[in-house]
VEXMI-800473 format. One record per residue (C-alpha): x, z, y; residue in one letter. Coordinates in nm, 2 decimals. Layout:
BEGIN
pt x->X | z->Z | y->Y | type->a .
...
END
This chain:
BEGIN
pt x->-0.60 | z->-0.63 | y->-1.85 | type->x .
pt x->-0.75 | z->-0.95 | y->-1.96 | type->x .
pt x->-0.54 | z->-1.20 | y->-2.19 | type->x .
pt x->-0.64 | z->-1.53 | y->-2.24 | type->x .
pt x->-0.56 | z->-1.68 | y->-2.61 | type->x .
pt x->-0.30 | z->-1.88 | y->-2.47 | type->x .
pt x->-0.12 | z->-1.63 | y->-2.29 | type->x .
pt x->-0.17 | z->-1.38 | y->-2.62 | type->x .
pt x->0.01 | z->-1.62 | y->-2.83 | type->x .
pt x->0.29 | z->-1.64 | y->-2.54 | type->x .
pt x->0.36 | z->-1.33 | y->-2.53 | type->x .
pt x->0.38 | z->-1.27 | y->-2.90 | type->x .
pt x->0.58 | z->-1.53 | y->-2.96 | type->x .
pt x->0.84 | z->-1.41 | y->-2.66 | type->x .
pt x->0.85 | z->-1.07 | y->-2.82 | type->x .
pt x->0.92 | z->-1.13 | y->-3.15 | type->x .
pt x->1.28 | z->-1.27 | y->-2.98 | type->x .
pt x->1.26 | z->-1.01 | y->-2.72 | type->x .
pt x->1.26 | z->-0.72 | y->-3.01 | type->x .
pt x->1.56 | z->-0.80 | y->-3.18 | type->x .
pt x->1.76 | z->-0.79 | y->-2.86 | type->x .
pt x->1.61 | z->-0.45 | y->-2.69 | type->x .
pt x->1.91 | z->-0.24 | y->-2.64 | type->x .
pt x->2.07 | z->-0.55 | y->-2.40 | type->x .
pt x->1.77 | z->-0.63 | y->-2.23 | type->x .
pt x->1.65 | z->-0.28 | y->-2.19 | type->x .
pt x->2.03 | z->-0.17 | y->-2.06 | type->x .
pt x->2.07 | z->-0.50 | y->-1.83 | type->x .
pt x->1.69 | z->-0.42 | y->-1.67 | type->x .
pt x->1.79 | z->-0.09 | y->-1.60 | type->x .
pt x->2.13 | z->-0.15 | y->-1.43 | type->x .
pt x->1.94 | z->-0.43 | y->-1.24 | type->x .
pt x->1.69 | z->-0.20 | y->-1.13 | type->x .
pt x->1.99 | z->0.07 | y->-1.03 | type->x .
pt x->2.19 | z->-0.22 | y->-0.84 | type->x .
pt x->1.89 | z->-0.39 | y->-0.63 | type->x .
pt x->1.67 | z->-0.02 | y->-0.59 | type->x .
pt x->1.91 | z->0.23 | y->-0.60 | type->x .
pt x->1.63 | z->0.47 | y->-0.47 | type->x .
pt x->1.55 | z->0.48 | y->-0.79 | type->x .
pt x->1.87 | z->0.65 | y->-0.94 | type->x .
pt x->1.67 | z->0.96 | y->-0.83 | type->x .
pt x->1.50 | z->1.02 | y->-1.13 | type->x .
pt x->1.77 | z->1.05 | y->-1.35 | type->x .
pt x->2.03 | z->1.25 | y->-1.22 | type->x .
pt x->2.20 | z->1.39 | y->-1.52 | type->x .
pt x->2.22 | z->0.97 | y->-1.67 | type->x .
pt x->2.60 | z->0.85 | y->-1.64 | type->x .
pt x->2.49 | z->0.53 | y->-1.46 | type->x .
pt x->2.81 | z->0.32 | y->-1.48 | type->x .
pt x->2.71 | z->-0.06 | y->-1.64 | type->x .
pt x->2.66 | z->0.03 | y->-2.04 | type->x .
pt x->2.66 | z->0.33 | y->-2.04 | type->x .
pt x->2.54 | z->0.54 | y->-2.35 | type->x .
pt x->2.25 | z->0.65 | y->-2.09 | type->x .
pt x->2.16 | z->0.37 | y->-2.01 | type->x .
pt x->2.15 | z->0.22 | y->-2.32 | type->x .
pt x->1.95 | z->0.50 | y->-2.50 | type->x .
pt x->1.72 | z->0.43 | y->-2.22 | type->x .
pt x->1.68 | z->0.09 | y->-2.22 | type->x .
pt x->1.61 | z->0.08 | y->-2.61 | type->x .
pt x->1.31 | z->0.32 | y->-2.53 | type->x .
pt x->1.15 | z->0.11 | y->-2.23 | type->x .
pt x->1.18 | z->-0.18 | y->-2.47 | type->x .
pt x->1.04 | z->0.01 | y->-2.76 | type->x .
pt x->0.74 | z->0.15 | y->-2.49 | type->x .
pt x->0.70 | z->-0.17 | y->-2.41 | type->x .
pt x->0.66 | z->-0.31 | y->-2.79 | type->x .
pt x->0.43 | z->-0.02 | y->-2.88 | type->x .
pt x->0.19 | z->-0.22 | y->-2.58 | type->x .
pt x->0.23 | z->-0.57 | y->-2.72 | type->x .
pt x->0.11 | z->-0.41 | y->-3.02 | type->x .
pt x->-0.16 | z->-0.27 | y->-2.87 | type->x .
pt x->-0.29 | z->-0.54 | y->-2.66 | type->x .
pt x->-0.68 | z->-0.48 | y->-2.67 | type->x .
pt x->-0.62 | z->-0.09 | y->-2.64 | type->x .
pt x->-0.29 | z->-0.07 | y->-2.42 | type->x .
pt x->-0.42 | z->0.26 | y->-2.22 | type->x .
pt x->-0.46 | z->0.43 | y->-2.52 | type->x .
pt x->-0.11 | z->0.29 | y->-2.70 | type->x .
pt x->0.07 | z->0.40 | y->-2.35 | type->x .
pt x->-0.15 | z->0.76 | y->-2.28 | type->x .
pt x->0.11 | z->1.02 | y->-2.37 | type->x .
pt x->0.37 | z->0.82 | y->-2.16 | type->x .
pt x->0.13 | z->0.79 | y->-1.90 | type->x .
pt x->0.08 | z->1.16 | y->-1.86 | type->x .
pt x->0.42 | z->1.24 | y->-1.87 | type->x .
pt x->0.54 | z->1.00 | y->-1.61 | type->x .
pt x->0.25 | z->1.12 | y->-1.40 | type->x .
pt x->0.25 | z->1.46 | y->-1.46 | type->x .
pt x->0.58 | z->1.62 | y->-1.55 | type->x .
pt x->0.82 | z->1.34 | y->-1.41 | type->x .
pt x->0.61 | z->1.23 | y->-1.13 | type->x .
pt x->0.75 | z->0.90 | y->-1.12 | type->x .
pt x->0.64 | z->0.71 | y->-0.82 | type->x .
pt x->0.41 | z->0.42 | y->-0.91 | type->x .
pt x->0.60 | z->0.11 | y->-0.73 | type->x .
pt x->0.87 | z->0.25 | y->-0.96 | type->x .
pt x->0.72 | z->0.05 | y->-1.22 | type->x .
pt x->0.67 | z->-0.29 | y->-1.05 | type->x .
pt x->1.05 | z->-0.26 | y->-0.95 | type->x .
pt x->1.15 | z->-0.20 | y->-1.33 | type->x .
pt x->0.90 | z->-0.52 | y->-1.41 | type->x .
pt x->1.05 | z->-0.69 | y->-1.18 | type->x .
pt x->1.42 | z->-0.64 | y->-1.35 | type->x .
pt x->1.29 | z->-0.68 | y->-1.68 | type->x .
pt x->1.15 | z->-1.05 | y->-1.59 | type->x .
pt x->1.50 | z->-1.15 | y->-1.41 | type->x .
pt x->1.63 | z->-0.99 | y->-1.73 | type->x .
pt x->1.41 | z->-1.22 | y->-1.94 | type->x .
pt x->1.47 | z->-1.54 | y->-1.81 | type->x .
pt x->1.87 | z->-1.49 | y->-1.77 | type->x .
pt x->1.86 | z->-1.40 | y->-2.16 | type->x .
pt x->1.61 | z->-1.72 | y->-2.25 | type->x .
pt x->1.62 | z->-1.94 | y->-2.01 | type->x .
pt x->1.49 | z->-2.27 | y->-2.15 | type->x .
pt x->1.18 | z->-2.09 | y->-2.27 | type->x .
pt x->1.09 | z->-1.92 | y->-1.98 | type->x .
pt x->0.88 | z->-2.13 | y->-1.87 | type->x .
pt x->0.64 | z->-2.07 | y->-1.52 | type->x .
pt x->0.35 | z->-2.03 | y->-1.82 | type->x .
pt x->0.57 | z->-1.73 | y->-2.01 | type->x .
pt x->0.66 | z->-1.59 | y->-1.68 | type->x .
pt x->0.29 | z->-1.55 | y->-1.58 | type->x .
pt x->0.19 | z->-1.43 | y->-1.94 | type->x .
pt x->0.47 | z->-1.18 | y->-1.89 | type->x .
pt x->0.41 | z->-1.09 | y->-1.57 | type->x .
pt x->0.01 | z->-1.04 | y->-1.65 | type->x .
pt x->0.10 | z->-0.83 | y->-1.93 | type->x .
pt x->0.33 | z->-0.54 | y->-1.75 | type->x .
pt x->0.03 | z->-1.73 | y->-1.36 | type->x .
pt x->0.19 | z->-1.53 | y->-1.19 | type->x .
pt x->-0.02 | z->-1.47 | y->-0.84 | type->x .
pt x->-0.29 | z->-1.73 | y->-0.83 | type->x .
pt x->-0.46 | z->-1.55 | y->-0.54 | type->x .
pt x->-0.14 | z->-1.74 | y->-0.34 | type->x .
pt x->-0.36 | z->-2.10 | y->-0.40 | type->x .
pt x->-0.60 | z->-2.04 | y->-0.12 | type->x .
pt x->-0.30 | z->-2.13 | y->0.14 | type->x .
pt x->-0.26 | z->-2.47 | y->-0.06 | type->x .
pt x->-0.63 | z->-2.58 | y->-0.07 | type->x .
pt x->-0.52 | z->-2.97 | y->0.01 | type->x .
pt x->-0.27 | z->-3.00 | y->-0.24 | type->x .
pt x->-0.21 | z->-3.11 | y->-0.58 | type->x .
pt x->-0.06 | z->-2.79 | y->-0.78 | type->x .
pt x->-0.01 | z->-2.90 | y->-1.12 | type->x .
pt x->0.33 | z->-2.89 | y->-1.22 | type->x .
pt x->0.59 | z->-3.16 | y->-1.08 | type->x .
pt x->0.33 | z->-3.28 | y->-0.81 | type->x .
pt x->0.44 | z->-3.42 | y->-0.52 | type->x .
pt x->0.33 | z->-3.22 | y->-0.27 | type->x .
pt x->0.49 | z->-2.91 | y->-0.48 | type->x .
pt x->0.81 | z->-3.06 | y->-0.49 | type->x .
pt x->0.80 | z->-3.15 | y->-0.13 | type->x .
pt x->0.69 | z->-2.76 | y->-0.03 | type->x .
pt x->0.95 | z->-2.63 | y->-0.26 | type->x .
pt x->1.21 | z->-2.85 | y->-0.06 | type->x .
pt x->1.06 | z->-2.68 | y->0.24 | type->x .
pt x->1.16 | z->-2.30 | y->0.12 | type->x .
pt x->1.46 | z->-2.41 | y->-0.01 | type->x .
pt x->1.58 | z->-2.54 | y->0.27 | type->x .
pt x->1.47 | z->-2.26 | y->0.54 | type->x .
pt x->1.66 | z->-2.03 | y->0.28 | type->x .
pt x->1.97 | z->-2.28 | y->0.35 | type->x .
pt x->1.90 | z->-2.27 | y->0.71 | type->x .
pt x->1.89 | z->-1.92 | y->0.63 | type->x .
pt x->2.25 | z->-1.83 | y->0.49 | type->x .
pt x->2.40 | z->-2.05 | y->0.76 | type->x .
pt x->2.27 | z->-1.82 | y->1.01 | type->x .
pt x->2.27 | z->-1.46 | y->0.84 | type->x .
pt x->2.45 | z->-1.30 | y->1.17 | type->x .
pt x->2.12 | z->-1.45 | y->1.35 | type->x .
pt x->1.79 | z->-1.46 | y->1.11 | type->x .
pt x->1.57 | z->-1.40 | y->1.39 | type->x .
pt x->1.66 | z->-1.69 | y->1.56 | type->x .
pt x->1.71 | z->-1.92 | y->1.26 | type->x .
pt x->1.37 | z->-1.87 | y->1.15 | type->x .
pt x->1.20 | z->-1.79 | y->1.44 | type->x .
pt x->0.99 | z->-2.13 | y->1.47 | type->x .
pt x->0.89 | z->-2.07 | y->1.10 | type->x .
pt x->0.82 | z->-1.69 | y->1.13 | type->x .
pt x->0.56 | z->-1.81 | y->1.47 | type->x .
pt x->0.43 | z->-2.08 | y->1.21 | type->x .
pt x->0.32 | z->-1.86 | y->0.89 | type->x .
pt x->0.24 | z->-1.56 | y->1.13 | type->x .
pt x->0.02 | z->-1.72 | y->1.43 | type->x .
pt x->-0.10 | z->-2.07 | y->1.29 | type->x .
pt x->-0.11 | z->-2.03 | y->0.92 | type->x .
pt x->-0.20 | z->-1.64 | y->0.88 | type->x .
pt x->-0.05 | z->-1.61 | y->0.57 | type->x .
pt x->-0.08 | z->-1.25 | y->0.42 | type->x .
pt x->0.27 | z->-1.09 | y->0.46 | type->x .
pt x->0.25 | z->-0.97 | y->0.11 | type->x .
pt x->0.29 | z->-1.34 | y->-0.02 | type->x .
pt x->0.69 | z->-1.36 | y->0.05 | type->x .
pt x->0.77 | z->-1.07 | y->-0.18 | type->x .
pt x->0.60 | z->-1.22 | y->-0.41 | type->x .
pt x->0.82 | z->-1.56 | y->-0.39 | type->x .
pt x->1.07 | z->-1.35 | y->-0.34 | type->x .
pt x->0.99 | z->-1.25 | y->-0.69 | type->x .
pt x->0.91 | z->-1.60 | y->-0.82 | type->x .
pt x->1.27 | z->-1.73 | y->-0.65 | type->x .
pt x->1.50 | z->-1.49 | y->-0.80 | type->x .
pt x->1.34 | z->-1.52 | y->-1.18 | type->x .
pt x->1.40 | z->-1.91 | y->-1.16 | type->x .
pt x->1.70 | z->-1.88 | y->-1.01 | type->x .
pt x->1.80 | z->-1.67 | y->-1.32 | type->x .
pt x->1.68 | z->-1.92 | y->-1.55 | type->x .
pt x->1.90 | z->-2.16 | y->-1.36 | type->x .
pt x->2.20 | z->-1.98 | y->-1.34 | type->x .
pt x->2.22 | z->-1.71 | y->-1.64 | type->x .
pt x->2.55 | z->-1.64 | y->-1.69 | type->x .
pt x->2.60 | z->-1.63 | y->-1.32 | type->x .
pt x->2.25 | z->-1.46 | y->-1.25 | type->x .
pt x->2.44 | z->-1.06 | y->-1.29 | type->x .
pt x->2.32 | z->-0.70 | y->-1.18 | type->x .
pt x->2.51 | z->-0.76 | y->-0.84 | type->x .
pt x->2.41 | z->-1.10 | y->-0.77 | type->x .
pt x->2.07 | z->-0.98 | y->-0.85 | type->x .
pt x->2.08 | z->-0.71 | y->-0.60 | type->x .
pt x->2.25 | z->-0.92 | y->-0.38 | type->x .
pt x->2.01 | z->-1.19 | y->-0.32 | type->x .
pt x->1.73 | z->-0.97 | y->-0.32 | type->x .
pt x->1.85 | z->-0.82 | y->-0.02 | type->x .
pt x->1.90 | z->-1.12 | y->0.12 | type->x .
pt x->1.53 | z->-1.28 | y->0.03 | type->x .
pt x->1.40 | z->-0.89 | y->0.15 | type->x .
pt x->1.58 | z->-0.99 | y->0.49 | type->x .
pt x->1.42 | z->-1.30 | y->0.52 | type->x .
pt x->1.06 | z->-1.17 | y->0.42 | type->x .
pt x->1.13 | z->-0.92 | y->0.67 | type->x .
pt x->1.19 | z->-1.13 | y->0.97 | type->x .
pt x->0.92 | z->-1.39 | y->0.81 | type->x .
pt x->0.67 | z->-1.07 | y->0.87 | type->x .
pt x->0.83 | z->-0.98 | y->1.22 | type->x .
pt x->0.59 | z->-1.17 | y->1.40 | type->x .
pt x->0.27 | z->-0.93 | y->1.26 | type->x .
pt x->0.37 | z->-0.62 | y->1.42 | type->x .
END
């Protein structure tokens, strides 16, 4: 993993907040990770799962702590992390995309809990650390993409109102977003990988936006609402 200055300073800065608040965040991350993946309640069978649980708390504190032990350790985080490596590997055999689900829930987490400060430059530090996606600027090689541009606001019109067009039709997305589905799919060949990720990016700023409101179930809600809309968006590639 390599950290620029900057983003070093970001993130140290973030956790020193983040640390004095780690049984919350580690809880609400977890029950935001049961409530939009609930595959993943799989690994813990014997955890009473019900929203604040002892569990889940006990839990959460010990993500959060894992997680500290690597902001700690940032020029030597395989070797901070090795034991937990090896025993999520080995004796839990935790599946992989496990992780970038629980990431995930940790960033909604973080930006409903501070949302003035999470800024797109502390969500990409984050995000880096356990910017966001820069690879996604090759589809935008004509515009202007520094922040509050023109042509970003105008784009970010764009999504939000398919995503309007969206709910008004969610009996019919095929046919709501058919013309738009053609467009990424046969004229634009955008990778289908890029809607999860603003997927990703729409539900941490819309957390930031709306903390109080932002909850586990809303979470899980929109999420499977932007995965049914990524899902038709990809249609067209089969």
């Amino acid at each position: 993993m390599s950290l620029t200055k900057a983003e070093r300073t970001i993130i140290l800065s973030m956790w020193g907040k983040i640390s004095t608040q780690a049984d919350a965040i580690g809880t609400e991350a977890l029950e935001r990770l049961f409530a939009s993946f609930p595959q993943t309640k799989t690994y813990f069978p014997h955890f009473e799962l019900r929203a604040g649980s002892a569990h889940l708390r006990a839990h959460g504190a010990k993500v959060v702590a894992a997680l500290g032990d690597a902001v700690r350790s940032l020029d030597d985080v395989a070797g901070a992390l090795s034991r937990l490596s090896e025993l999520h590997a080995y004796i839990l055999r935790v599946d992989p995309v496990n992780f970038k689900l629980l990431s995930h829930c940790l960033l909604v987490t973080l930006a409903c809990h501070h949302p003035t400060e999470f800024t797109p430059a502390v969500h990409a530090s984050l995000d880096k650390t356990f910017q966001s996606f820069p690879t996604t600027k090759t589809y935008f090689p004509h515009f202007d993409l520094s922040p509050g541009s023109a042509q970003v606001k105008a784009h970010g019109k764009k999504v939000a109102d398919a995503l309007t067009t969206a709910v008004a039709h969610l009996d019919d997305l095929p046919g709501a977003l058919s013309a738009l589905s053609d467009l990424h799919a046969y004229k634009l060949r955008v990778d289908p990988v890029n809607f999860k990720l603003l997927s990703h990016c729409l539900l941490v700023t819309l957390a930031c936006h709306h903390p109080t409101e932002f909850t586990p179930a809303v979470h899980a809600s929109l999420d499977k609402f932007f995965t049914a809309v990524s899902t038709v968006l990809t249609s067209k590639y089969r």
